[in-house]
Every structure is written in C-alpha cells, then in structure tokens.
N, CA, C and O of each residue as an XYZ file, in Angstrom:
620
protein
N     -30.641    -17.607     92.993
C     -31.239    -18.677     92.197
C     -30.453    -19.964     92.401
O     -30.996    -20.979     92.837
N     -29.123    -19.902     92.069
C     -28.540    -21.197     92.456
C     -28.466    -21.829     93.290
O     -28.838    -23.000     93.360
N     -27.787    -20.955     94.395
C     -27.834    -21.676     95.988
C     -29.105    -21.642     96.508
O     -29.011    -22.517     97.369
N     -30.646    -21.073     96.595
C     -31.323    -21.095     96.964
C     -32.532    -21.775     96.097
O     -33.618    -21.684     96.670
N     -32.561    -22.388     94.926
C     -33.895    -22.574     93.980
C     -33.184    -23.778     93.332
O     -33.837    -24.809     93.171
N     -31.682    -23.714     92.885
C     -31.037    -25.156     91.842
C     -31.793    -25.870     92.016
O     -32.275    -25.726     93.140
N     -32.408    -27.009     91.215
C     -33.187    -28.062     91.195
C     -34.439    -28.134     92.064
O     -34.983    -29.239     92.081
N     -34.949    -27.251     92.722
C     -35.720    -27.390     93.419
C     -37.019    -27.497     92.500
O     -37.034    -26.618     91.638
N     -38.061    -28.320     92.476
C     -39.567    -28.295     91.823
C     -40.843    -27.466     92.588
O     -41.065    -27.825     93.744
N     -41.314    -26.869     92.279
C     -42.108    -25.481     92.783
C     -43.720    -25.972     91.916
O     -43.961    -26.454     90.809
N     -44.588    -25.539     93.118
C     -46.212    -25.922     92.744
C     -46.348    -24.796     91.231
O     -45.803    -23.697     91.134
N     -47.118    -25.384     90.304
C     -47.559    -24.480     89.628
C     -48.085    -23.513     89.718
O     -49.050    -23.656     90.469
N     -47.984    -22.355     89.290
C     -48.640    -21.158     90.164
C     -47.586    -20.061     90.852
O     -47.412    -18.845     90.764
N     -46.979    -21.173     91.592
C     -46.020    -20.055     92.146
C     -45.301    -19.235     92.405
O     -44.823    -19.072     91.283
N     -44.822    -18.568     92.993
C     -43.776    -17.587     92.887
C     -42.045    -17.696     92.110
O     -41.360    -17.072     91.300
N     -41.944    -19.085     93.108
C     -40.429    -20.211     92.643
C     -40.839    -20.909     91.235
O     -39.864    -21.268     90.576
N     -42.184    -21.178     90.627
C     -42.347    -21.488     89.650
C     -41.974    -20.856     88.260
O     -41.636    -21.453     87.237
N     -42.162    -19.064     88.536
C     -41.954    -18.100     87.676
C     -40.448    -17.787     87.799
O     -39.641    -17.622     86.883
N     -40.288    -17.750     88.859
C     -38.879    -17.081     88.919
C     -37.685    -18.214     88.079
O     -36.836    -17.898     87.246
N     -37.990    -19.583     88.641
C     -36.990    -20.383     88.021
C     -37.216    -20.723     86.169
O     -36.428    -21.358     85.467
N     -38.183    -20.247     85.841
C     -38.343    -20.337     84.840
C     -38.066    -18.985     83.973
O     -37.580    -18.856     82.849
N     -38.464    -18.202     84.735
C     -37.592    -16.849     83.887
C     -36.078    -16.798     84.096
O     -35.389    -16.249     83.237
N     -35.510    -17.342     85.197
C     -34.123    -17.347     85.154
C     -33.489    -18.661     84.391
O     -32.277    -18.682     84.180
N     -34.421    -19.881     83.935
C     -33.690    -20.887     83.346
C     -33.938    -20.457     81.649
O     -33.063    -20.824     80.866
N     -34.793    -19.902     81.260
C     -35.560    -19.587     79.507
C     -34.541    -18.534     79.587
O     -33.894    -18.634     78.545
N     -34.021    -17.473     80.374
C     -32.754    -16.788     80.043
C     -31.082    -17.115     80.130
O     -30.179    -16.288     80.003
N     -30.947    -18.598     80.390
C     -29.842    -18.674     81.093
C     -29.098    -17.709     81.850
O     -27.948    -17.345     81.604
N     -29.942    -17.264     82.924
C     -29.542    -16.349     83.975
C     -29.189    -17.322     85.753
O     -29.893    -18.090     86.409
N     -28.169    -16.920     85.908
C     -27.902    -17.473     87.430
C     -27.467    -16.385     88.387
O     -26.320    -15.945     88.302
N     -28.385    -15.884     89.372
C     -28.247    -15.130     90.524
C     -26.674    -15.512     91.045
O     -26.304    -14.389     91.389
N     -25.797    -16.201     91.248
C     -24.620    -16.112     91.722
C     -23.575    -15.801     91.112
O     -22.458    -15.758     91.627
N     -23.890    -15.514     89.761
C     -23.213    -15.232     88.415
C     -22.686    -13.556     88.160
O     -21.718    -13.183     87.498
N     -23.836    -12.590     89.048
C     -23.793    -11.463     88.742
C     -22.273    -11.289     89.520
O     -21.622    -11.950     90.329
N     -22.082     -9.803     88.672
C     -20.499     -9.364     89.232
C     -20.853     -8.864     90.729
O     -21.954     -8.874     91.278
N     -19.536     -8.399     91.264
C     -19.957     -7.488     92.626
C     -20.338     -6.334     92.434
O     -19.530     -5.807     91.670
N     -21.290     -5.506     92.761
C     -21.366     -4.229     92.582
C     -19.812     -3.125     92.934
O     -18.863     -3.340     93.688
N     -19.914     -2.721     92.622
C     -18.371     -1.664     92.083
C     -19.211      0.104     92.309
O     -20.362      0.507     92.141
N     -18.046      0.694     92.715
C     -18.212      2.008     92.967
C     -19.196      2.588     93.941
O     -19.787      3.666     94.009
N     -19.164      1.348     94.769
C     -20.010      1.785     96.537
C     -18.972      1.373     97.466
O     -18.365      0.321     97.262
N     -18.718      2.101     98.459
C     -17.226      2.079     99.250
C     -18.168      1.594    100.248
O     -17.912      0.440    100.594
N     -18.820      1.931    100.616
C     -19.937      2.004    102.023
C     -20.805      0.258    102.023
O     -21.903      0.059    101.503
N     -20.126     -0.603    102.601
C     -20.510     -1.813    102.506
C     -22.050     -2.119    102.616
O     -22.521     -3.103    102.047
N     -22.969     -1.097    103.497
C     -24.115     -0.973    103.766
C     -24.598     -1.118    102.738
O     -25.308     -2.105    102.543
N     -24.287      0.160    101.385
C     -24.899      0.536    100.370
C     -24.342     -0.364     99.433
O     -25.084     -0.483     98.458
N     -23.537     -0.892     99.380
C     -22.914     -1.929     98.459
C     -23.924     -3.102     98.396
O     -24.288     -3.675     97.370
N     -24.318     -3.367     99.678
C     -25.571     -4.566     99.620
C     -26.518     -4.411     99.393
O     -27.213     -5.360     99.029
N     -27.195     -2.718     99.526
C     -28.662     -2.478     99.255
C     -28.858     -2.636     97.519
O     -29.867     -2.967     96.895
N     -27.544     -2.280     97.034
C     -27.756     -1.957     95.471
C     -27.443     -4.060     95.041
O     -27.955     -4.630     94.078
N     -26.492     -4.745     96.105
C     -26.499     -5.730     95.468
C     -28.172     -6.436     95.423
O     -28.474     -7.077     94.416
N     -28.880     -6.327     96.199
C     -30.427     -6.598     96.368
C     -31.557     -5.927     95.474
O     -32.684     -6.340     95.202
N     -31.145     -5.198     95.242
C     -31.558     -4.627     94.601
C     -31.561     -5.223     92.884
O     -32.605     -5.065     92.251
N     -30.461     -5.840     92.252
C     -30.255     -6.443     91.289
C     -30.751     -7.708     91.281
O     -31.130     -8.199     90.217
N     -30.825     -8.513     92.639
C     -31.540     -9.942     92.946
C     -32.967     -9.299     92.987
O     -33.743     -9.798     92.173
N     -33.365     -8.507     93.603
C     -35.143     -8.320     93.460
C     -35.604     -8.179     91.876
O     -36.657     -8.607     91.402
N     -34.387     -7.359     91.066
C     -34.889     -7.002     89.997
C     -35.301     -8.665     89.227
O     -36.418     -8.973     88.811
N     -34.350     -9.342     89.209
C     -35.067    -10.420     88.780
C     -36.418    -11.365     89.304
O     -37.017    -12.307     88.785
N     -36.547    -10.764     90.348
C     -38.060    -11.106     90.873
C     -39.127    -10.404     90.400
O     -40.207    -10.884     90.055
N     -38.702     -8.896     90.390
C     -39.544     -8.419     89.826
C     -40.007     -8.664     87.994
O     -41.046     -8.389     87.393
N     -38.862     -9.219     87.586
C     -39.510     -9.910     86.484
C     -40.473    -10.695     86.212
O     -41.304    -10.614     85.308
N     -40.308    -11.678     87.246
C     -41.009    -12.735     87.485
C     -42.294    -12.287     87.326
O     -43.018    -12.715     86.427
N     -42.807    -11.056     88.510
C     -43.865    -10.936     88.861
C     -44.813    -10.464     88.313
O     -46.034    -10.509     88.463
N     -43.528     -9.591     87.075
C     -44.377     -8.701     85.678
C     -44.243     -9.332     84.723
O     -44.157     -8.602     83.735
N     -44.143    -10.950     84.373
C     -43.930    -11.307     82.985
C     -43.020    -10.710     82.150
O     -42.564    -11.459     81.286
N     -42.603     -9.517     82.159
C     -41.423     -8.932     81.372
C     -40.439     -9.997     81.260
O     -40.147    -10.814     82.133
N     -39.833     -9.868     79.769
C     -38.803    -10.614     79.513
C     -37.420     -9.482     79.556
O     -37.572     -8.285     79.309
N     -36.393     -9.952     79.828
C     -35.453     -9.070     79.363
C     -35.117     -8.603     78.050
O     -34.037     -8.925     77.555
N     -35.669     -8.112     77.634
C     -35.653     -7.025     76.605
C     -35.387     -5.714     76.562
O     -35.801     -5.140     77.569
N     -34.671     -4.774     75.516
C     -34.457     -3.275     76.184
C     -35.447     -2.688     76.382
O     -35.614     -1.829     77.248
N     -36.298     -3.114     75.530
C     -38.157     -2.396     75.674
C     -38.435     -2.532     77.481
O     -38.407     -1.713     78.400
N     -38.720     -4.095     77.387
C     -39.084     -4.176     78.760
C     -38.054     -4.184     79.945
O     -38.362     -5.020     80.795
N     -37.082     -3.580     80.186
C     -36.041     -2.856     80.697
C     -36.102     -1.832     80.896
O     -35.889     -1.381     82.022
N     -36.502     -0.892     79.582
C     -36.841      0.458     80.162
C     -38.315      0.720     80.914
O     -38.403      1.362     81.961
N     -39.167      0.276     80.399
C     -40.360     -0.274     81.558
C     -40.136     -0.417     82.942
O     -40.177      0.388     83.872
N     -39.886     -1.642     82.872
C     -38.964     -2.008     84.771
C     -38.758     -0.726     85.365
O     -39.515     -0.049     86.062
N     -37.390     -0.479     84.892
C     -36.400      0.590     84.551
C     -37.718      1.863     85.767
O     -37.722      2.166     86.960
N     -38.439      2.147     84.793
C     -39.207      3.142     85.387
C     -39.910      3.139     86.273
O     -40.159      4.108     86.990
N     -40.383      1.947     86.377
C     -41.239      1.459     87.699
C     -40.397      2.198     88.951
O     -40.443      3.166     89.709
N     -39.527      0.925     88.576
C     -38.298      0.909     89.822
C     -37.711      2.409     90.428
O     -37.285      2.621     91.564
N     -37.846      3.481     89.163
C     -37.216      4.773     89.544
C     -38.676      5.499     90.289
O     -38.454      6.132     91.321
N     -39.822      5.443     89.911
C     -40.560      5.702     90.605
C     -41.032      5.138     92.128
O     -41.640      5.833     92.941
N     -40.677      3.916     92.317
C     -40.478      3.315     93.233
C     -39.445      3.823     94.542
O     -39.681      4.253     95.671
N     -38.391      3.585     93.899
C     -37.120      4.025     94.785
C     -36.852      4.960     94.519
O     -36.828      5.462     95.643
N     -36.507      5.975     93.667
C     -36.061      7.348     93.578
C     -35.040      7.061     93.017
O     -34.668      8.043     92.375
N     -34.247      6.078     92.887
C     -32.922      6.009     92.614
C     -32.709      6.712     90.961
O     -33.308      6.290     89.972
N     -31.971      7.570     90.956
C     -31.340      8.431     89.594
C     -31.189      7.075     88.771
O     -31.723      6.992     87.664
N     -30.267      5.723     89.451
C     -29.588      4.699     87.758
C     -31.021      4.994     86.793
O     -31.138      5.615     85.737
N     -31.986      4.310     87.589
C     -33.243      3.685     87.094
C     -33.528      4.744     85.620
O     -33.571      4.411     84.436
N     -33.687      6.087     86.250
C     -34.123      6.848     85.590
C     -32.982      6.446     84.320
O     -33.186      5.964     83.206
N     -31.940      6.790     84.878
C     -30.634      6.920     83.928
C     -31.035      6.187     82.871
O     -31.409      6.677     81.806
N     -30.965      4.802     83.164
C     -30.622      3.551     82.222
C     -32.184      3.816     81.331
O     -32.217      3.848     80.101
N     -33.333      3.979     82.147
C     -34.749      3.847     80.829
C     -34.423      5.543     79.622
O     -34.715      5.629     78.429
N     -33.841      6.501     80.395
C     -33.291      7.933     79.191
C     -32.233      7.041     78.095
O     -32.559      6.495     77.040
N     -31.200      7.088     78.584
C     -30.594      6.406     77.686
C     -30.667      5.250     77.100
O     -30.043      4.859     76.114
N     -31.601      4.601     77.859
C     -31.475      2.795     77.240
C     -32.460      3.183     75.847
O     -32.147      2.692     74.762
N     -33.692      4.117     75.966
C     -34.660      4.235     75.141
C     -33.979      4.669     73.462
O     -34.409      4.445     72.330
N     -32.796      5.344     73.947
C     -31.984      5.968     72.777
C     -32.109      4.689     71.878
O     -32.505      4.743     70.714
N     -31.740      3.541     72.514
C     -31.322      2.257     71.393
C     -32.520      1.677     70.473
O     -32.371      1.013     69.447
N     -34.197      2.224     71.286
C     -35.241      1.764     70.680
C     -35.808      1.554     69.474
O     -35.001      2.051     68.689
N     -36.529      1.205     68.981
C     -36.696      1.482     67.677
C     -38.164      2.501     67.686
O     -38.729      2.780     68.743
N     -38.576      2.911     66.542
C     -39.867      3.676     66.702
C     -40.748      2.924     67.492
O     -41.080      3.378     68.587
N     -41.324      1.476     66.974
C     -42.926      1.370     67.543
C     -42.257      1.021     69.183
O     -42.976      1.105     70.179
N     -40.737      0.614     69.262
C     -41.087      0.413     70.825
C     -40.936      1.276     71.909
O     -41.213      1.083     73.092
N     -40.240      2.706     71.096
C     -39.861      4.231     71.698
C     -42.102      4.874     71.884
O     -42.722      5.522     72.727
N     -42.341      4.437     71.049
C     -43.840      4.367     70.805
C     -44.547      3.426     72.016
O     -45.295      4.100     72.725
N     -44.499      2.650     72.221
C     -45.132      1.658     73.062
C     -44.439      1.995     75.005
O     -44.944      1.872     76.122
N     -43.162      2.418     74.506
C     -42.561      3.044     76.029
C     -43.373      3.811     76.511
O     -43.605      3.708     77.715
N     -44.032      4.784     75.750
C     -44.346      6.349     76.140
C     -45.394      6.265     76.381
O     -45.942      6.678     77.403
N     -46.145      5.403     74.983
C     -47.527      5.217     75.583
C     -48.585      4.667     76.142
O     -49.750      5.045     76.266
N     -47.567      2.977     76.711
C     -47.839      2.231     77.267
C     -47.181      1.808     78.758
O     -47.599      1.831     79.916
N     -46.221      1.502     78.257
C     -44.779      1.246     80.012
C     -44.922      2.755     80.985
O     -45.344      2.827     82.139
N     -44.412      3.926     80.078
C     -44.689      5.064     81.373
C     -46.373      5.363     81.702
O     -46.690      5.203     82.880
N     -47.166      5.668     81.009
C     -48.564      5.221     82.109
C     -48.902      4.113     83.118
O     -49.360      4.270     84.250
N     -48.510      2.654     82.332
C     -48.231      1.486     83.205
C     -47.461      1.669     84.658
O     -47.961      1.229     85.694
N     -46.184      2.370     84.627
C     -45.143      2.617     85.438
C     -45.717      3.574     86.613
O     -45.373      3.481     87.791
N     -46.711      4.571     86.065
C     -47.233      5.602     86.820
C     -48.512      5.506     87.546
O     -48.959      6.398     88.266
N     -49.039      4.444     87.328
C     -50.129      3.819     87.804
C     -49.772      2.647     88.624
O     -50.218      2.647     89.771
N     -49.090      1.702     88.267
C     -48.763      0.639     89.189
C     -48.146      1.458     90.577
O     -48.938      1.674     91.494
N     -47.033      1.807     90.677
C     -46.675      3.346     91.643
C     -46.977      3.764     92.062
O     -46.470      3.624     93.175
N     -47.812      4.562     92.061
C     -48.982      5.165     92.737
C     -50.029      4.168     93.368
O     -50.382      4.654     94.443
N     -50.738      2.838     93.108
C     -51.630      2.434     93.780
C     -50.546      1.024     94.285
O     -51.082     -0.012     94.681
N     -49.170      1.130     94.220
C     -49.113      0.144     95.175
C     -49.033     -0.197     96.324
O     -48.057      0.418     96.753
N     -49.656     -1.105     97.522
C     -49.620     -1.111     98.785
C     -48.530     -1.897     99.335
O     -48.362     -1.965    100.552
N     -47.752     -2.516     98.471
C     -46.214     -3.191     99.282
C     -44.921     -2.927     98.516
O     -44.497     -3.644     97.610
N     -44.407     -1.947     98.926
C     -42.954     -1.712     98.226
C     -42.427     -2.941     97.955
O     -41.995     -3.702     98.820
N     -42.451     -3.210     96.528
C     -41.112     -4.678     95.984
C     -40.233     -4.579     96.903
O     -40.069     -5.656     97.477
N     -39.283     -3.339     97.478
C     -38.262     -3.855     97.911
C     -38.081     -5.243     99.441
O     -37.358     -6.177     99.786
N     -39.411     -4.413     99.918
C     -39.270     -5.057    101.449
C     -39.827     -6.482    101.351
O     -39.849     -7.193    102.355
N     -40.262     -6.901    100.205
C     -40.450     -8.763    100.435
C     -39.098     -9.595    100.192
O     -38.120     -9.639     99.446
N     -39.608    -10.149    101.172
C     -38.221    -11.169    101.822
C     -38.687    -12.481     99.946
O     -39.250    -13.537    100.234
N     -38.464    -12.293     98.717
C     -38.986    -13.171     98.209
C     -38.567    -15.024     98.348
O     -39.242    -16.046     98.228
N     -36.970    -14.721     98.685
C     -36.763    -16.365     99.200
C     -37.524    -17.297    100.160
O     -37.574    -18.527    100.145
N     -38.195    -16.283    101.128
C     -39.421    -16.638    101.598
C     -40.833    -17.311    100.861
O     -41.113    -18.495    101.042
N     -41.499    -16.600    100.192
C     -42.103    -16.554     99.403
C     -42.439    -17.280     98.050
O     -43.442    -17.209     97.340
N     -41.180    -18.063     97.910
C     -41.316    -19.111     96.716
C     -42.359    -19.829     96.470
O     -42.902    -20.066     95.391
N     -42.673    -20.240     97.748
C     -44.143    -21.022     97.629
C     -45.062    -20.785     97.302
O     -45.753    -21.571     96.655
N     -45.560    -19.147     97.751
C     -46.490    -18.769     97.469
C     -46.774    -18.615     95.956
O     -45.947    -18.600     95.044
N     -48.486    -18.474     95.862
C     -49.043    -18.356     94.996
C     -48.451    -16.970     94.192
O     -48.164    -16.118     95.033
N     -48.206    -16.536     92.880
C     -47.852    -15.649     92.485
C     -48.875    -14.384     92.179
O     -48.445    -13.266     91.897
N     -49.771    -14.586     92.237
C     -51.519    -13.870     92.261
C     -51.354    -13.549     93.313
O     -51.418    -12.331     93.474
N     -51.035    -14.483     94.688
C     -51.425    -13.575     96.068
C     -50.486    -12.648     96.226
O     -50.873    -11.515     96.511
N     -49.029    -12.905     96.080
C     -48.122    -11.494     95.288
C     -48.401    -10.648     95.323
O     -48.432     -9.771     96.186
N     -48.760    -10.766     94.043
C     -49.180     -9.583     92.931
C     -50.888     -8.786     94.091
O     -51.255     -7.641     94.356
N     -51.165     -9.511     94.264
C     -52.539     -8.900     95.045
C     -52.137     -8.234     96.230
O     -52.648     -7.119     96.335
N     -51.310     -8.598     97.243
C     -50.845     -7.947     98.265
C     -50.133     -6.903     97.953
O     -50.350     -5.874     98.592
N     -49.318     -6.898     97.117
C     -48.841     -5.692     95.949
C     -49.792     -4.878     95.450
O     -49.571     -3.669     95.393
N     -50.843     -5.348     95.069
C     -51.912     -4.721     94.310
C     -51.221     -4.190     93.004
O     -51.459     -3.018     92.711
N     -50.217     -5.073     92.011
C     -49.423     -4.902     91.639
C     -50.030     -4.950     89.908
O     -50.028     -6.068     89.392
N     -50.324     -4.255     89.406
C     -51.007     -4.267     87.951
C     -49.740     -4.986     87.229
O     -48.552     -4.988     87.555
N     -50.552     -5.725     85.900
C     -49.518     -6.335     84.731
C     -49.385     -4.974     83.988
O     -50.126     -3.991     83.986
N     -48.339     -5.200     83.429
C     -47.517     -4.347     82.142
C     -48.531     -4.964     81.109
O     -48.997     -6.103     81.134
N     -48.837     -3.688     79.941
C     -48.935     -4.067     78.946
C     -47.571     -4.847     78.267
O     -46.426     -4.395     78.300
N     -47.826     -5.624     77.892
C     -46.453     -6.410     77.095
C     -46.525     -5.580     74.961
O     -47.471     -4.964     74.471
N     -45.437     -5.870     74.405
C     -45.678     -5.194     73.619
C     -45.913     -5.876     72.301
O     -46.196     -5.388     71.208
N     -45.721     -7.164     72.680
C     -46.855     -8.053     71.588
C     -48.026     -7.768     71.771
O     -48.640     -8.411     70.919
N     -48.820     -7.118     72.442
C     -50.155     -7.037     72.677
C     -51.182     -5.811     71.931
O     -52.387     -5.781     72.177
C-alpha cells in the first residue's frame, strides 16, 4: 500500500479505489506488517508473506471489514482455498471469541458463503498479480473470479 498506492488517486470503481480505502478507513499500511517468523525456508517465508498482502486485497474485493466475524469468514474462504491448516486454525479458535448472533451468522451464513464461493471459483485469489490490477474495474475482478459477495452481517 505505501510504496505502491501512497497518494495515488484511482478511477471510481476500481480495484486501487477499494483497496486504498479499506486500508486508509482502517489505518492499515502494507509496509507496516511484521516479518513473518517461524519459516526458515526463504521460499516459504515469502509465499506466507503474500499471502498476508493478498489478504488485504481480498478484503477489498469482499467488502468485509476487519472484524472477528468477518475474519473468521475470510478465514474460511482462504482455508478452503489454499488448504492451509492457520486459516482453518484462526476461524476454530477466533469463533471462540464470538458472540451468539455472530457464532450464528458464521455457521449460517460465512461457512455456506465460504463453500460456495470455493467451489464455483474460476481464478484462484492467490495467482492475481493485484498491483497490476489497480486500475481495473473491481466488478471485472470479481467476475473473472466469478467471485460471489459475503453476506455481511448487518444484513
């Protein structure tokens, strides 16, 4: 976000439009995050650091705010997506902190959401280059994705 988006102005619509705005309404800065820790294997040290920069794209792309609700959401996508155990990890335990209606709205909204977007998507999140992509329209995204919205849980 910083070195690549700081001050930059982005068409409405767009991809760089959402992203800088979900990372400025959170005071979040992509150069801010720590180093990933407990990967020796420099390879894998970078896949997981990308992995934390997509995740904030993938915010973007789902309207999710950072919230633990919509965290454990993500959360699940992402483990269905990649396989990766954290994912799973963090939406089991993160859900512990929930409260009823949103331990309620996880189960019966985010994991169907999670299991359906997954299954019919045609472009793995991981492999878009999104610094590329800023420009683009955030619909054509989501469409080349074939990428369904989350129920949100104001809704």
């Amino acid at each position: 976000y910083q070195r690549r988006v700081h001050g930059k102005q982005f068409n409405p619509g767009t991809l760089g439009e959402h992203y800088v705005k979900y990372m400025k309404s959170n005071h979040f800065e992509a150069d801010d995050r720590p180093p990933v820790m407990f990967v020796d294997d420099p390879e894998l040290a970078y896949v997981m650091k990308r992995y934390r920069e997509v995740h904030d794209f993938l915010h973007a792309l789902t309207n999710l705010p950072p919230t633990e609700l919509s965290e454990m959401g993500l959360k699940i996508y992402e483990g269905l997506e990649t396989g990766l155990p954290m994912c799973y990890l963090s939406a089991i335990f993160g859900s512990l902190r929930l409260n009823n209606d949103e331990a309620i709205h996880l189960s019966t909204k985010f994991l169907p959401w999670a299991i359906q977007a997954s299954s019919q998507t045609k472009l793995f999140y991981m492999n878009i280059y999104y610094e590329n992509e800023l420009e683009t329209p955030i619909e054509k995204i989501r469409s080349q994705m074939n990428l369904i919205l989350p129920p949100l849980f104001n809704e």
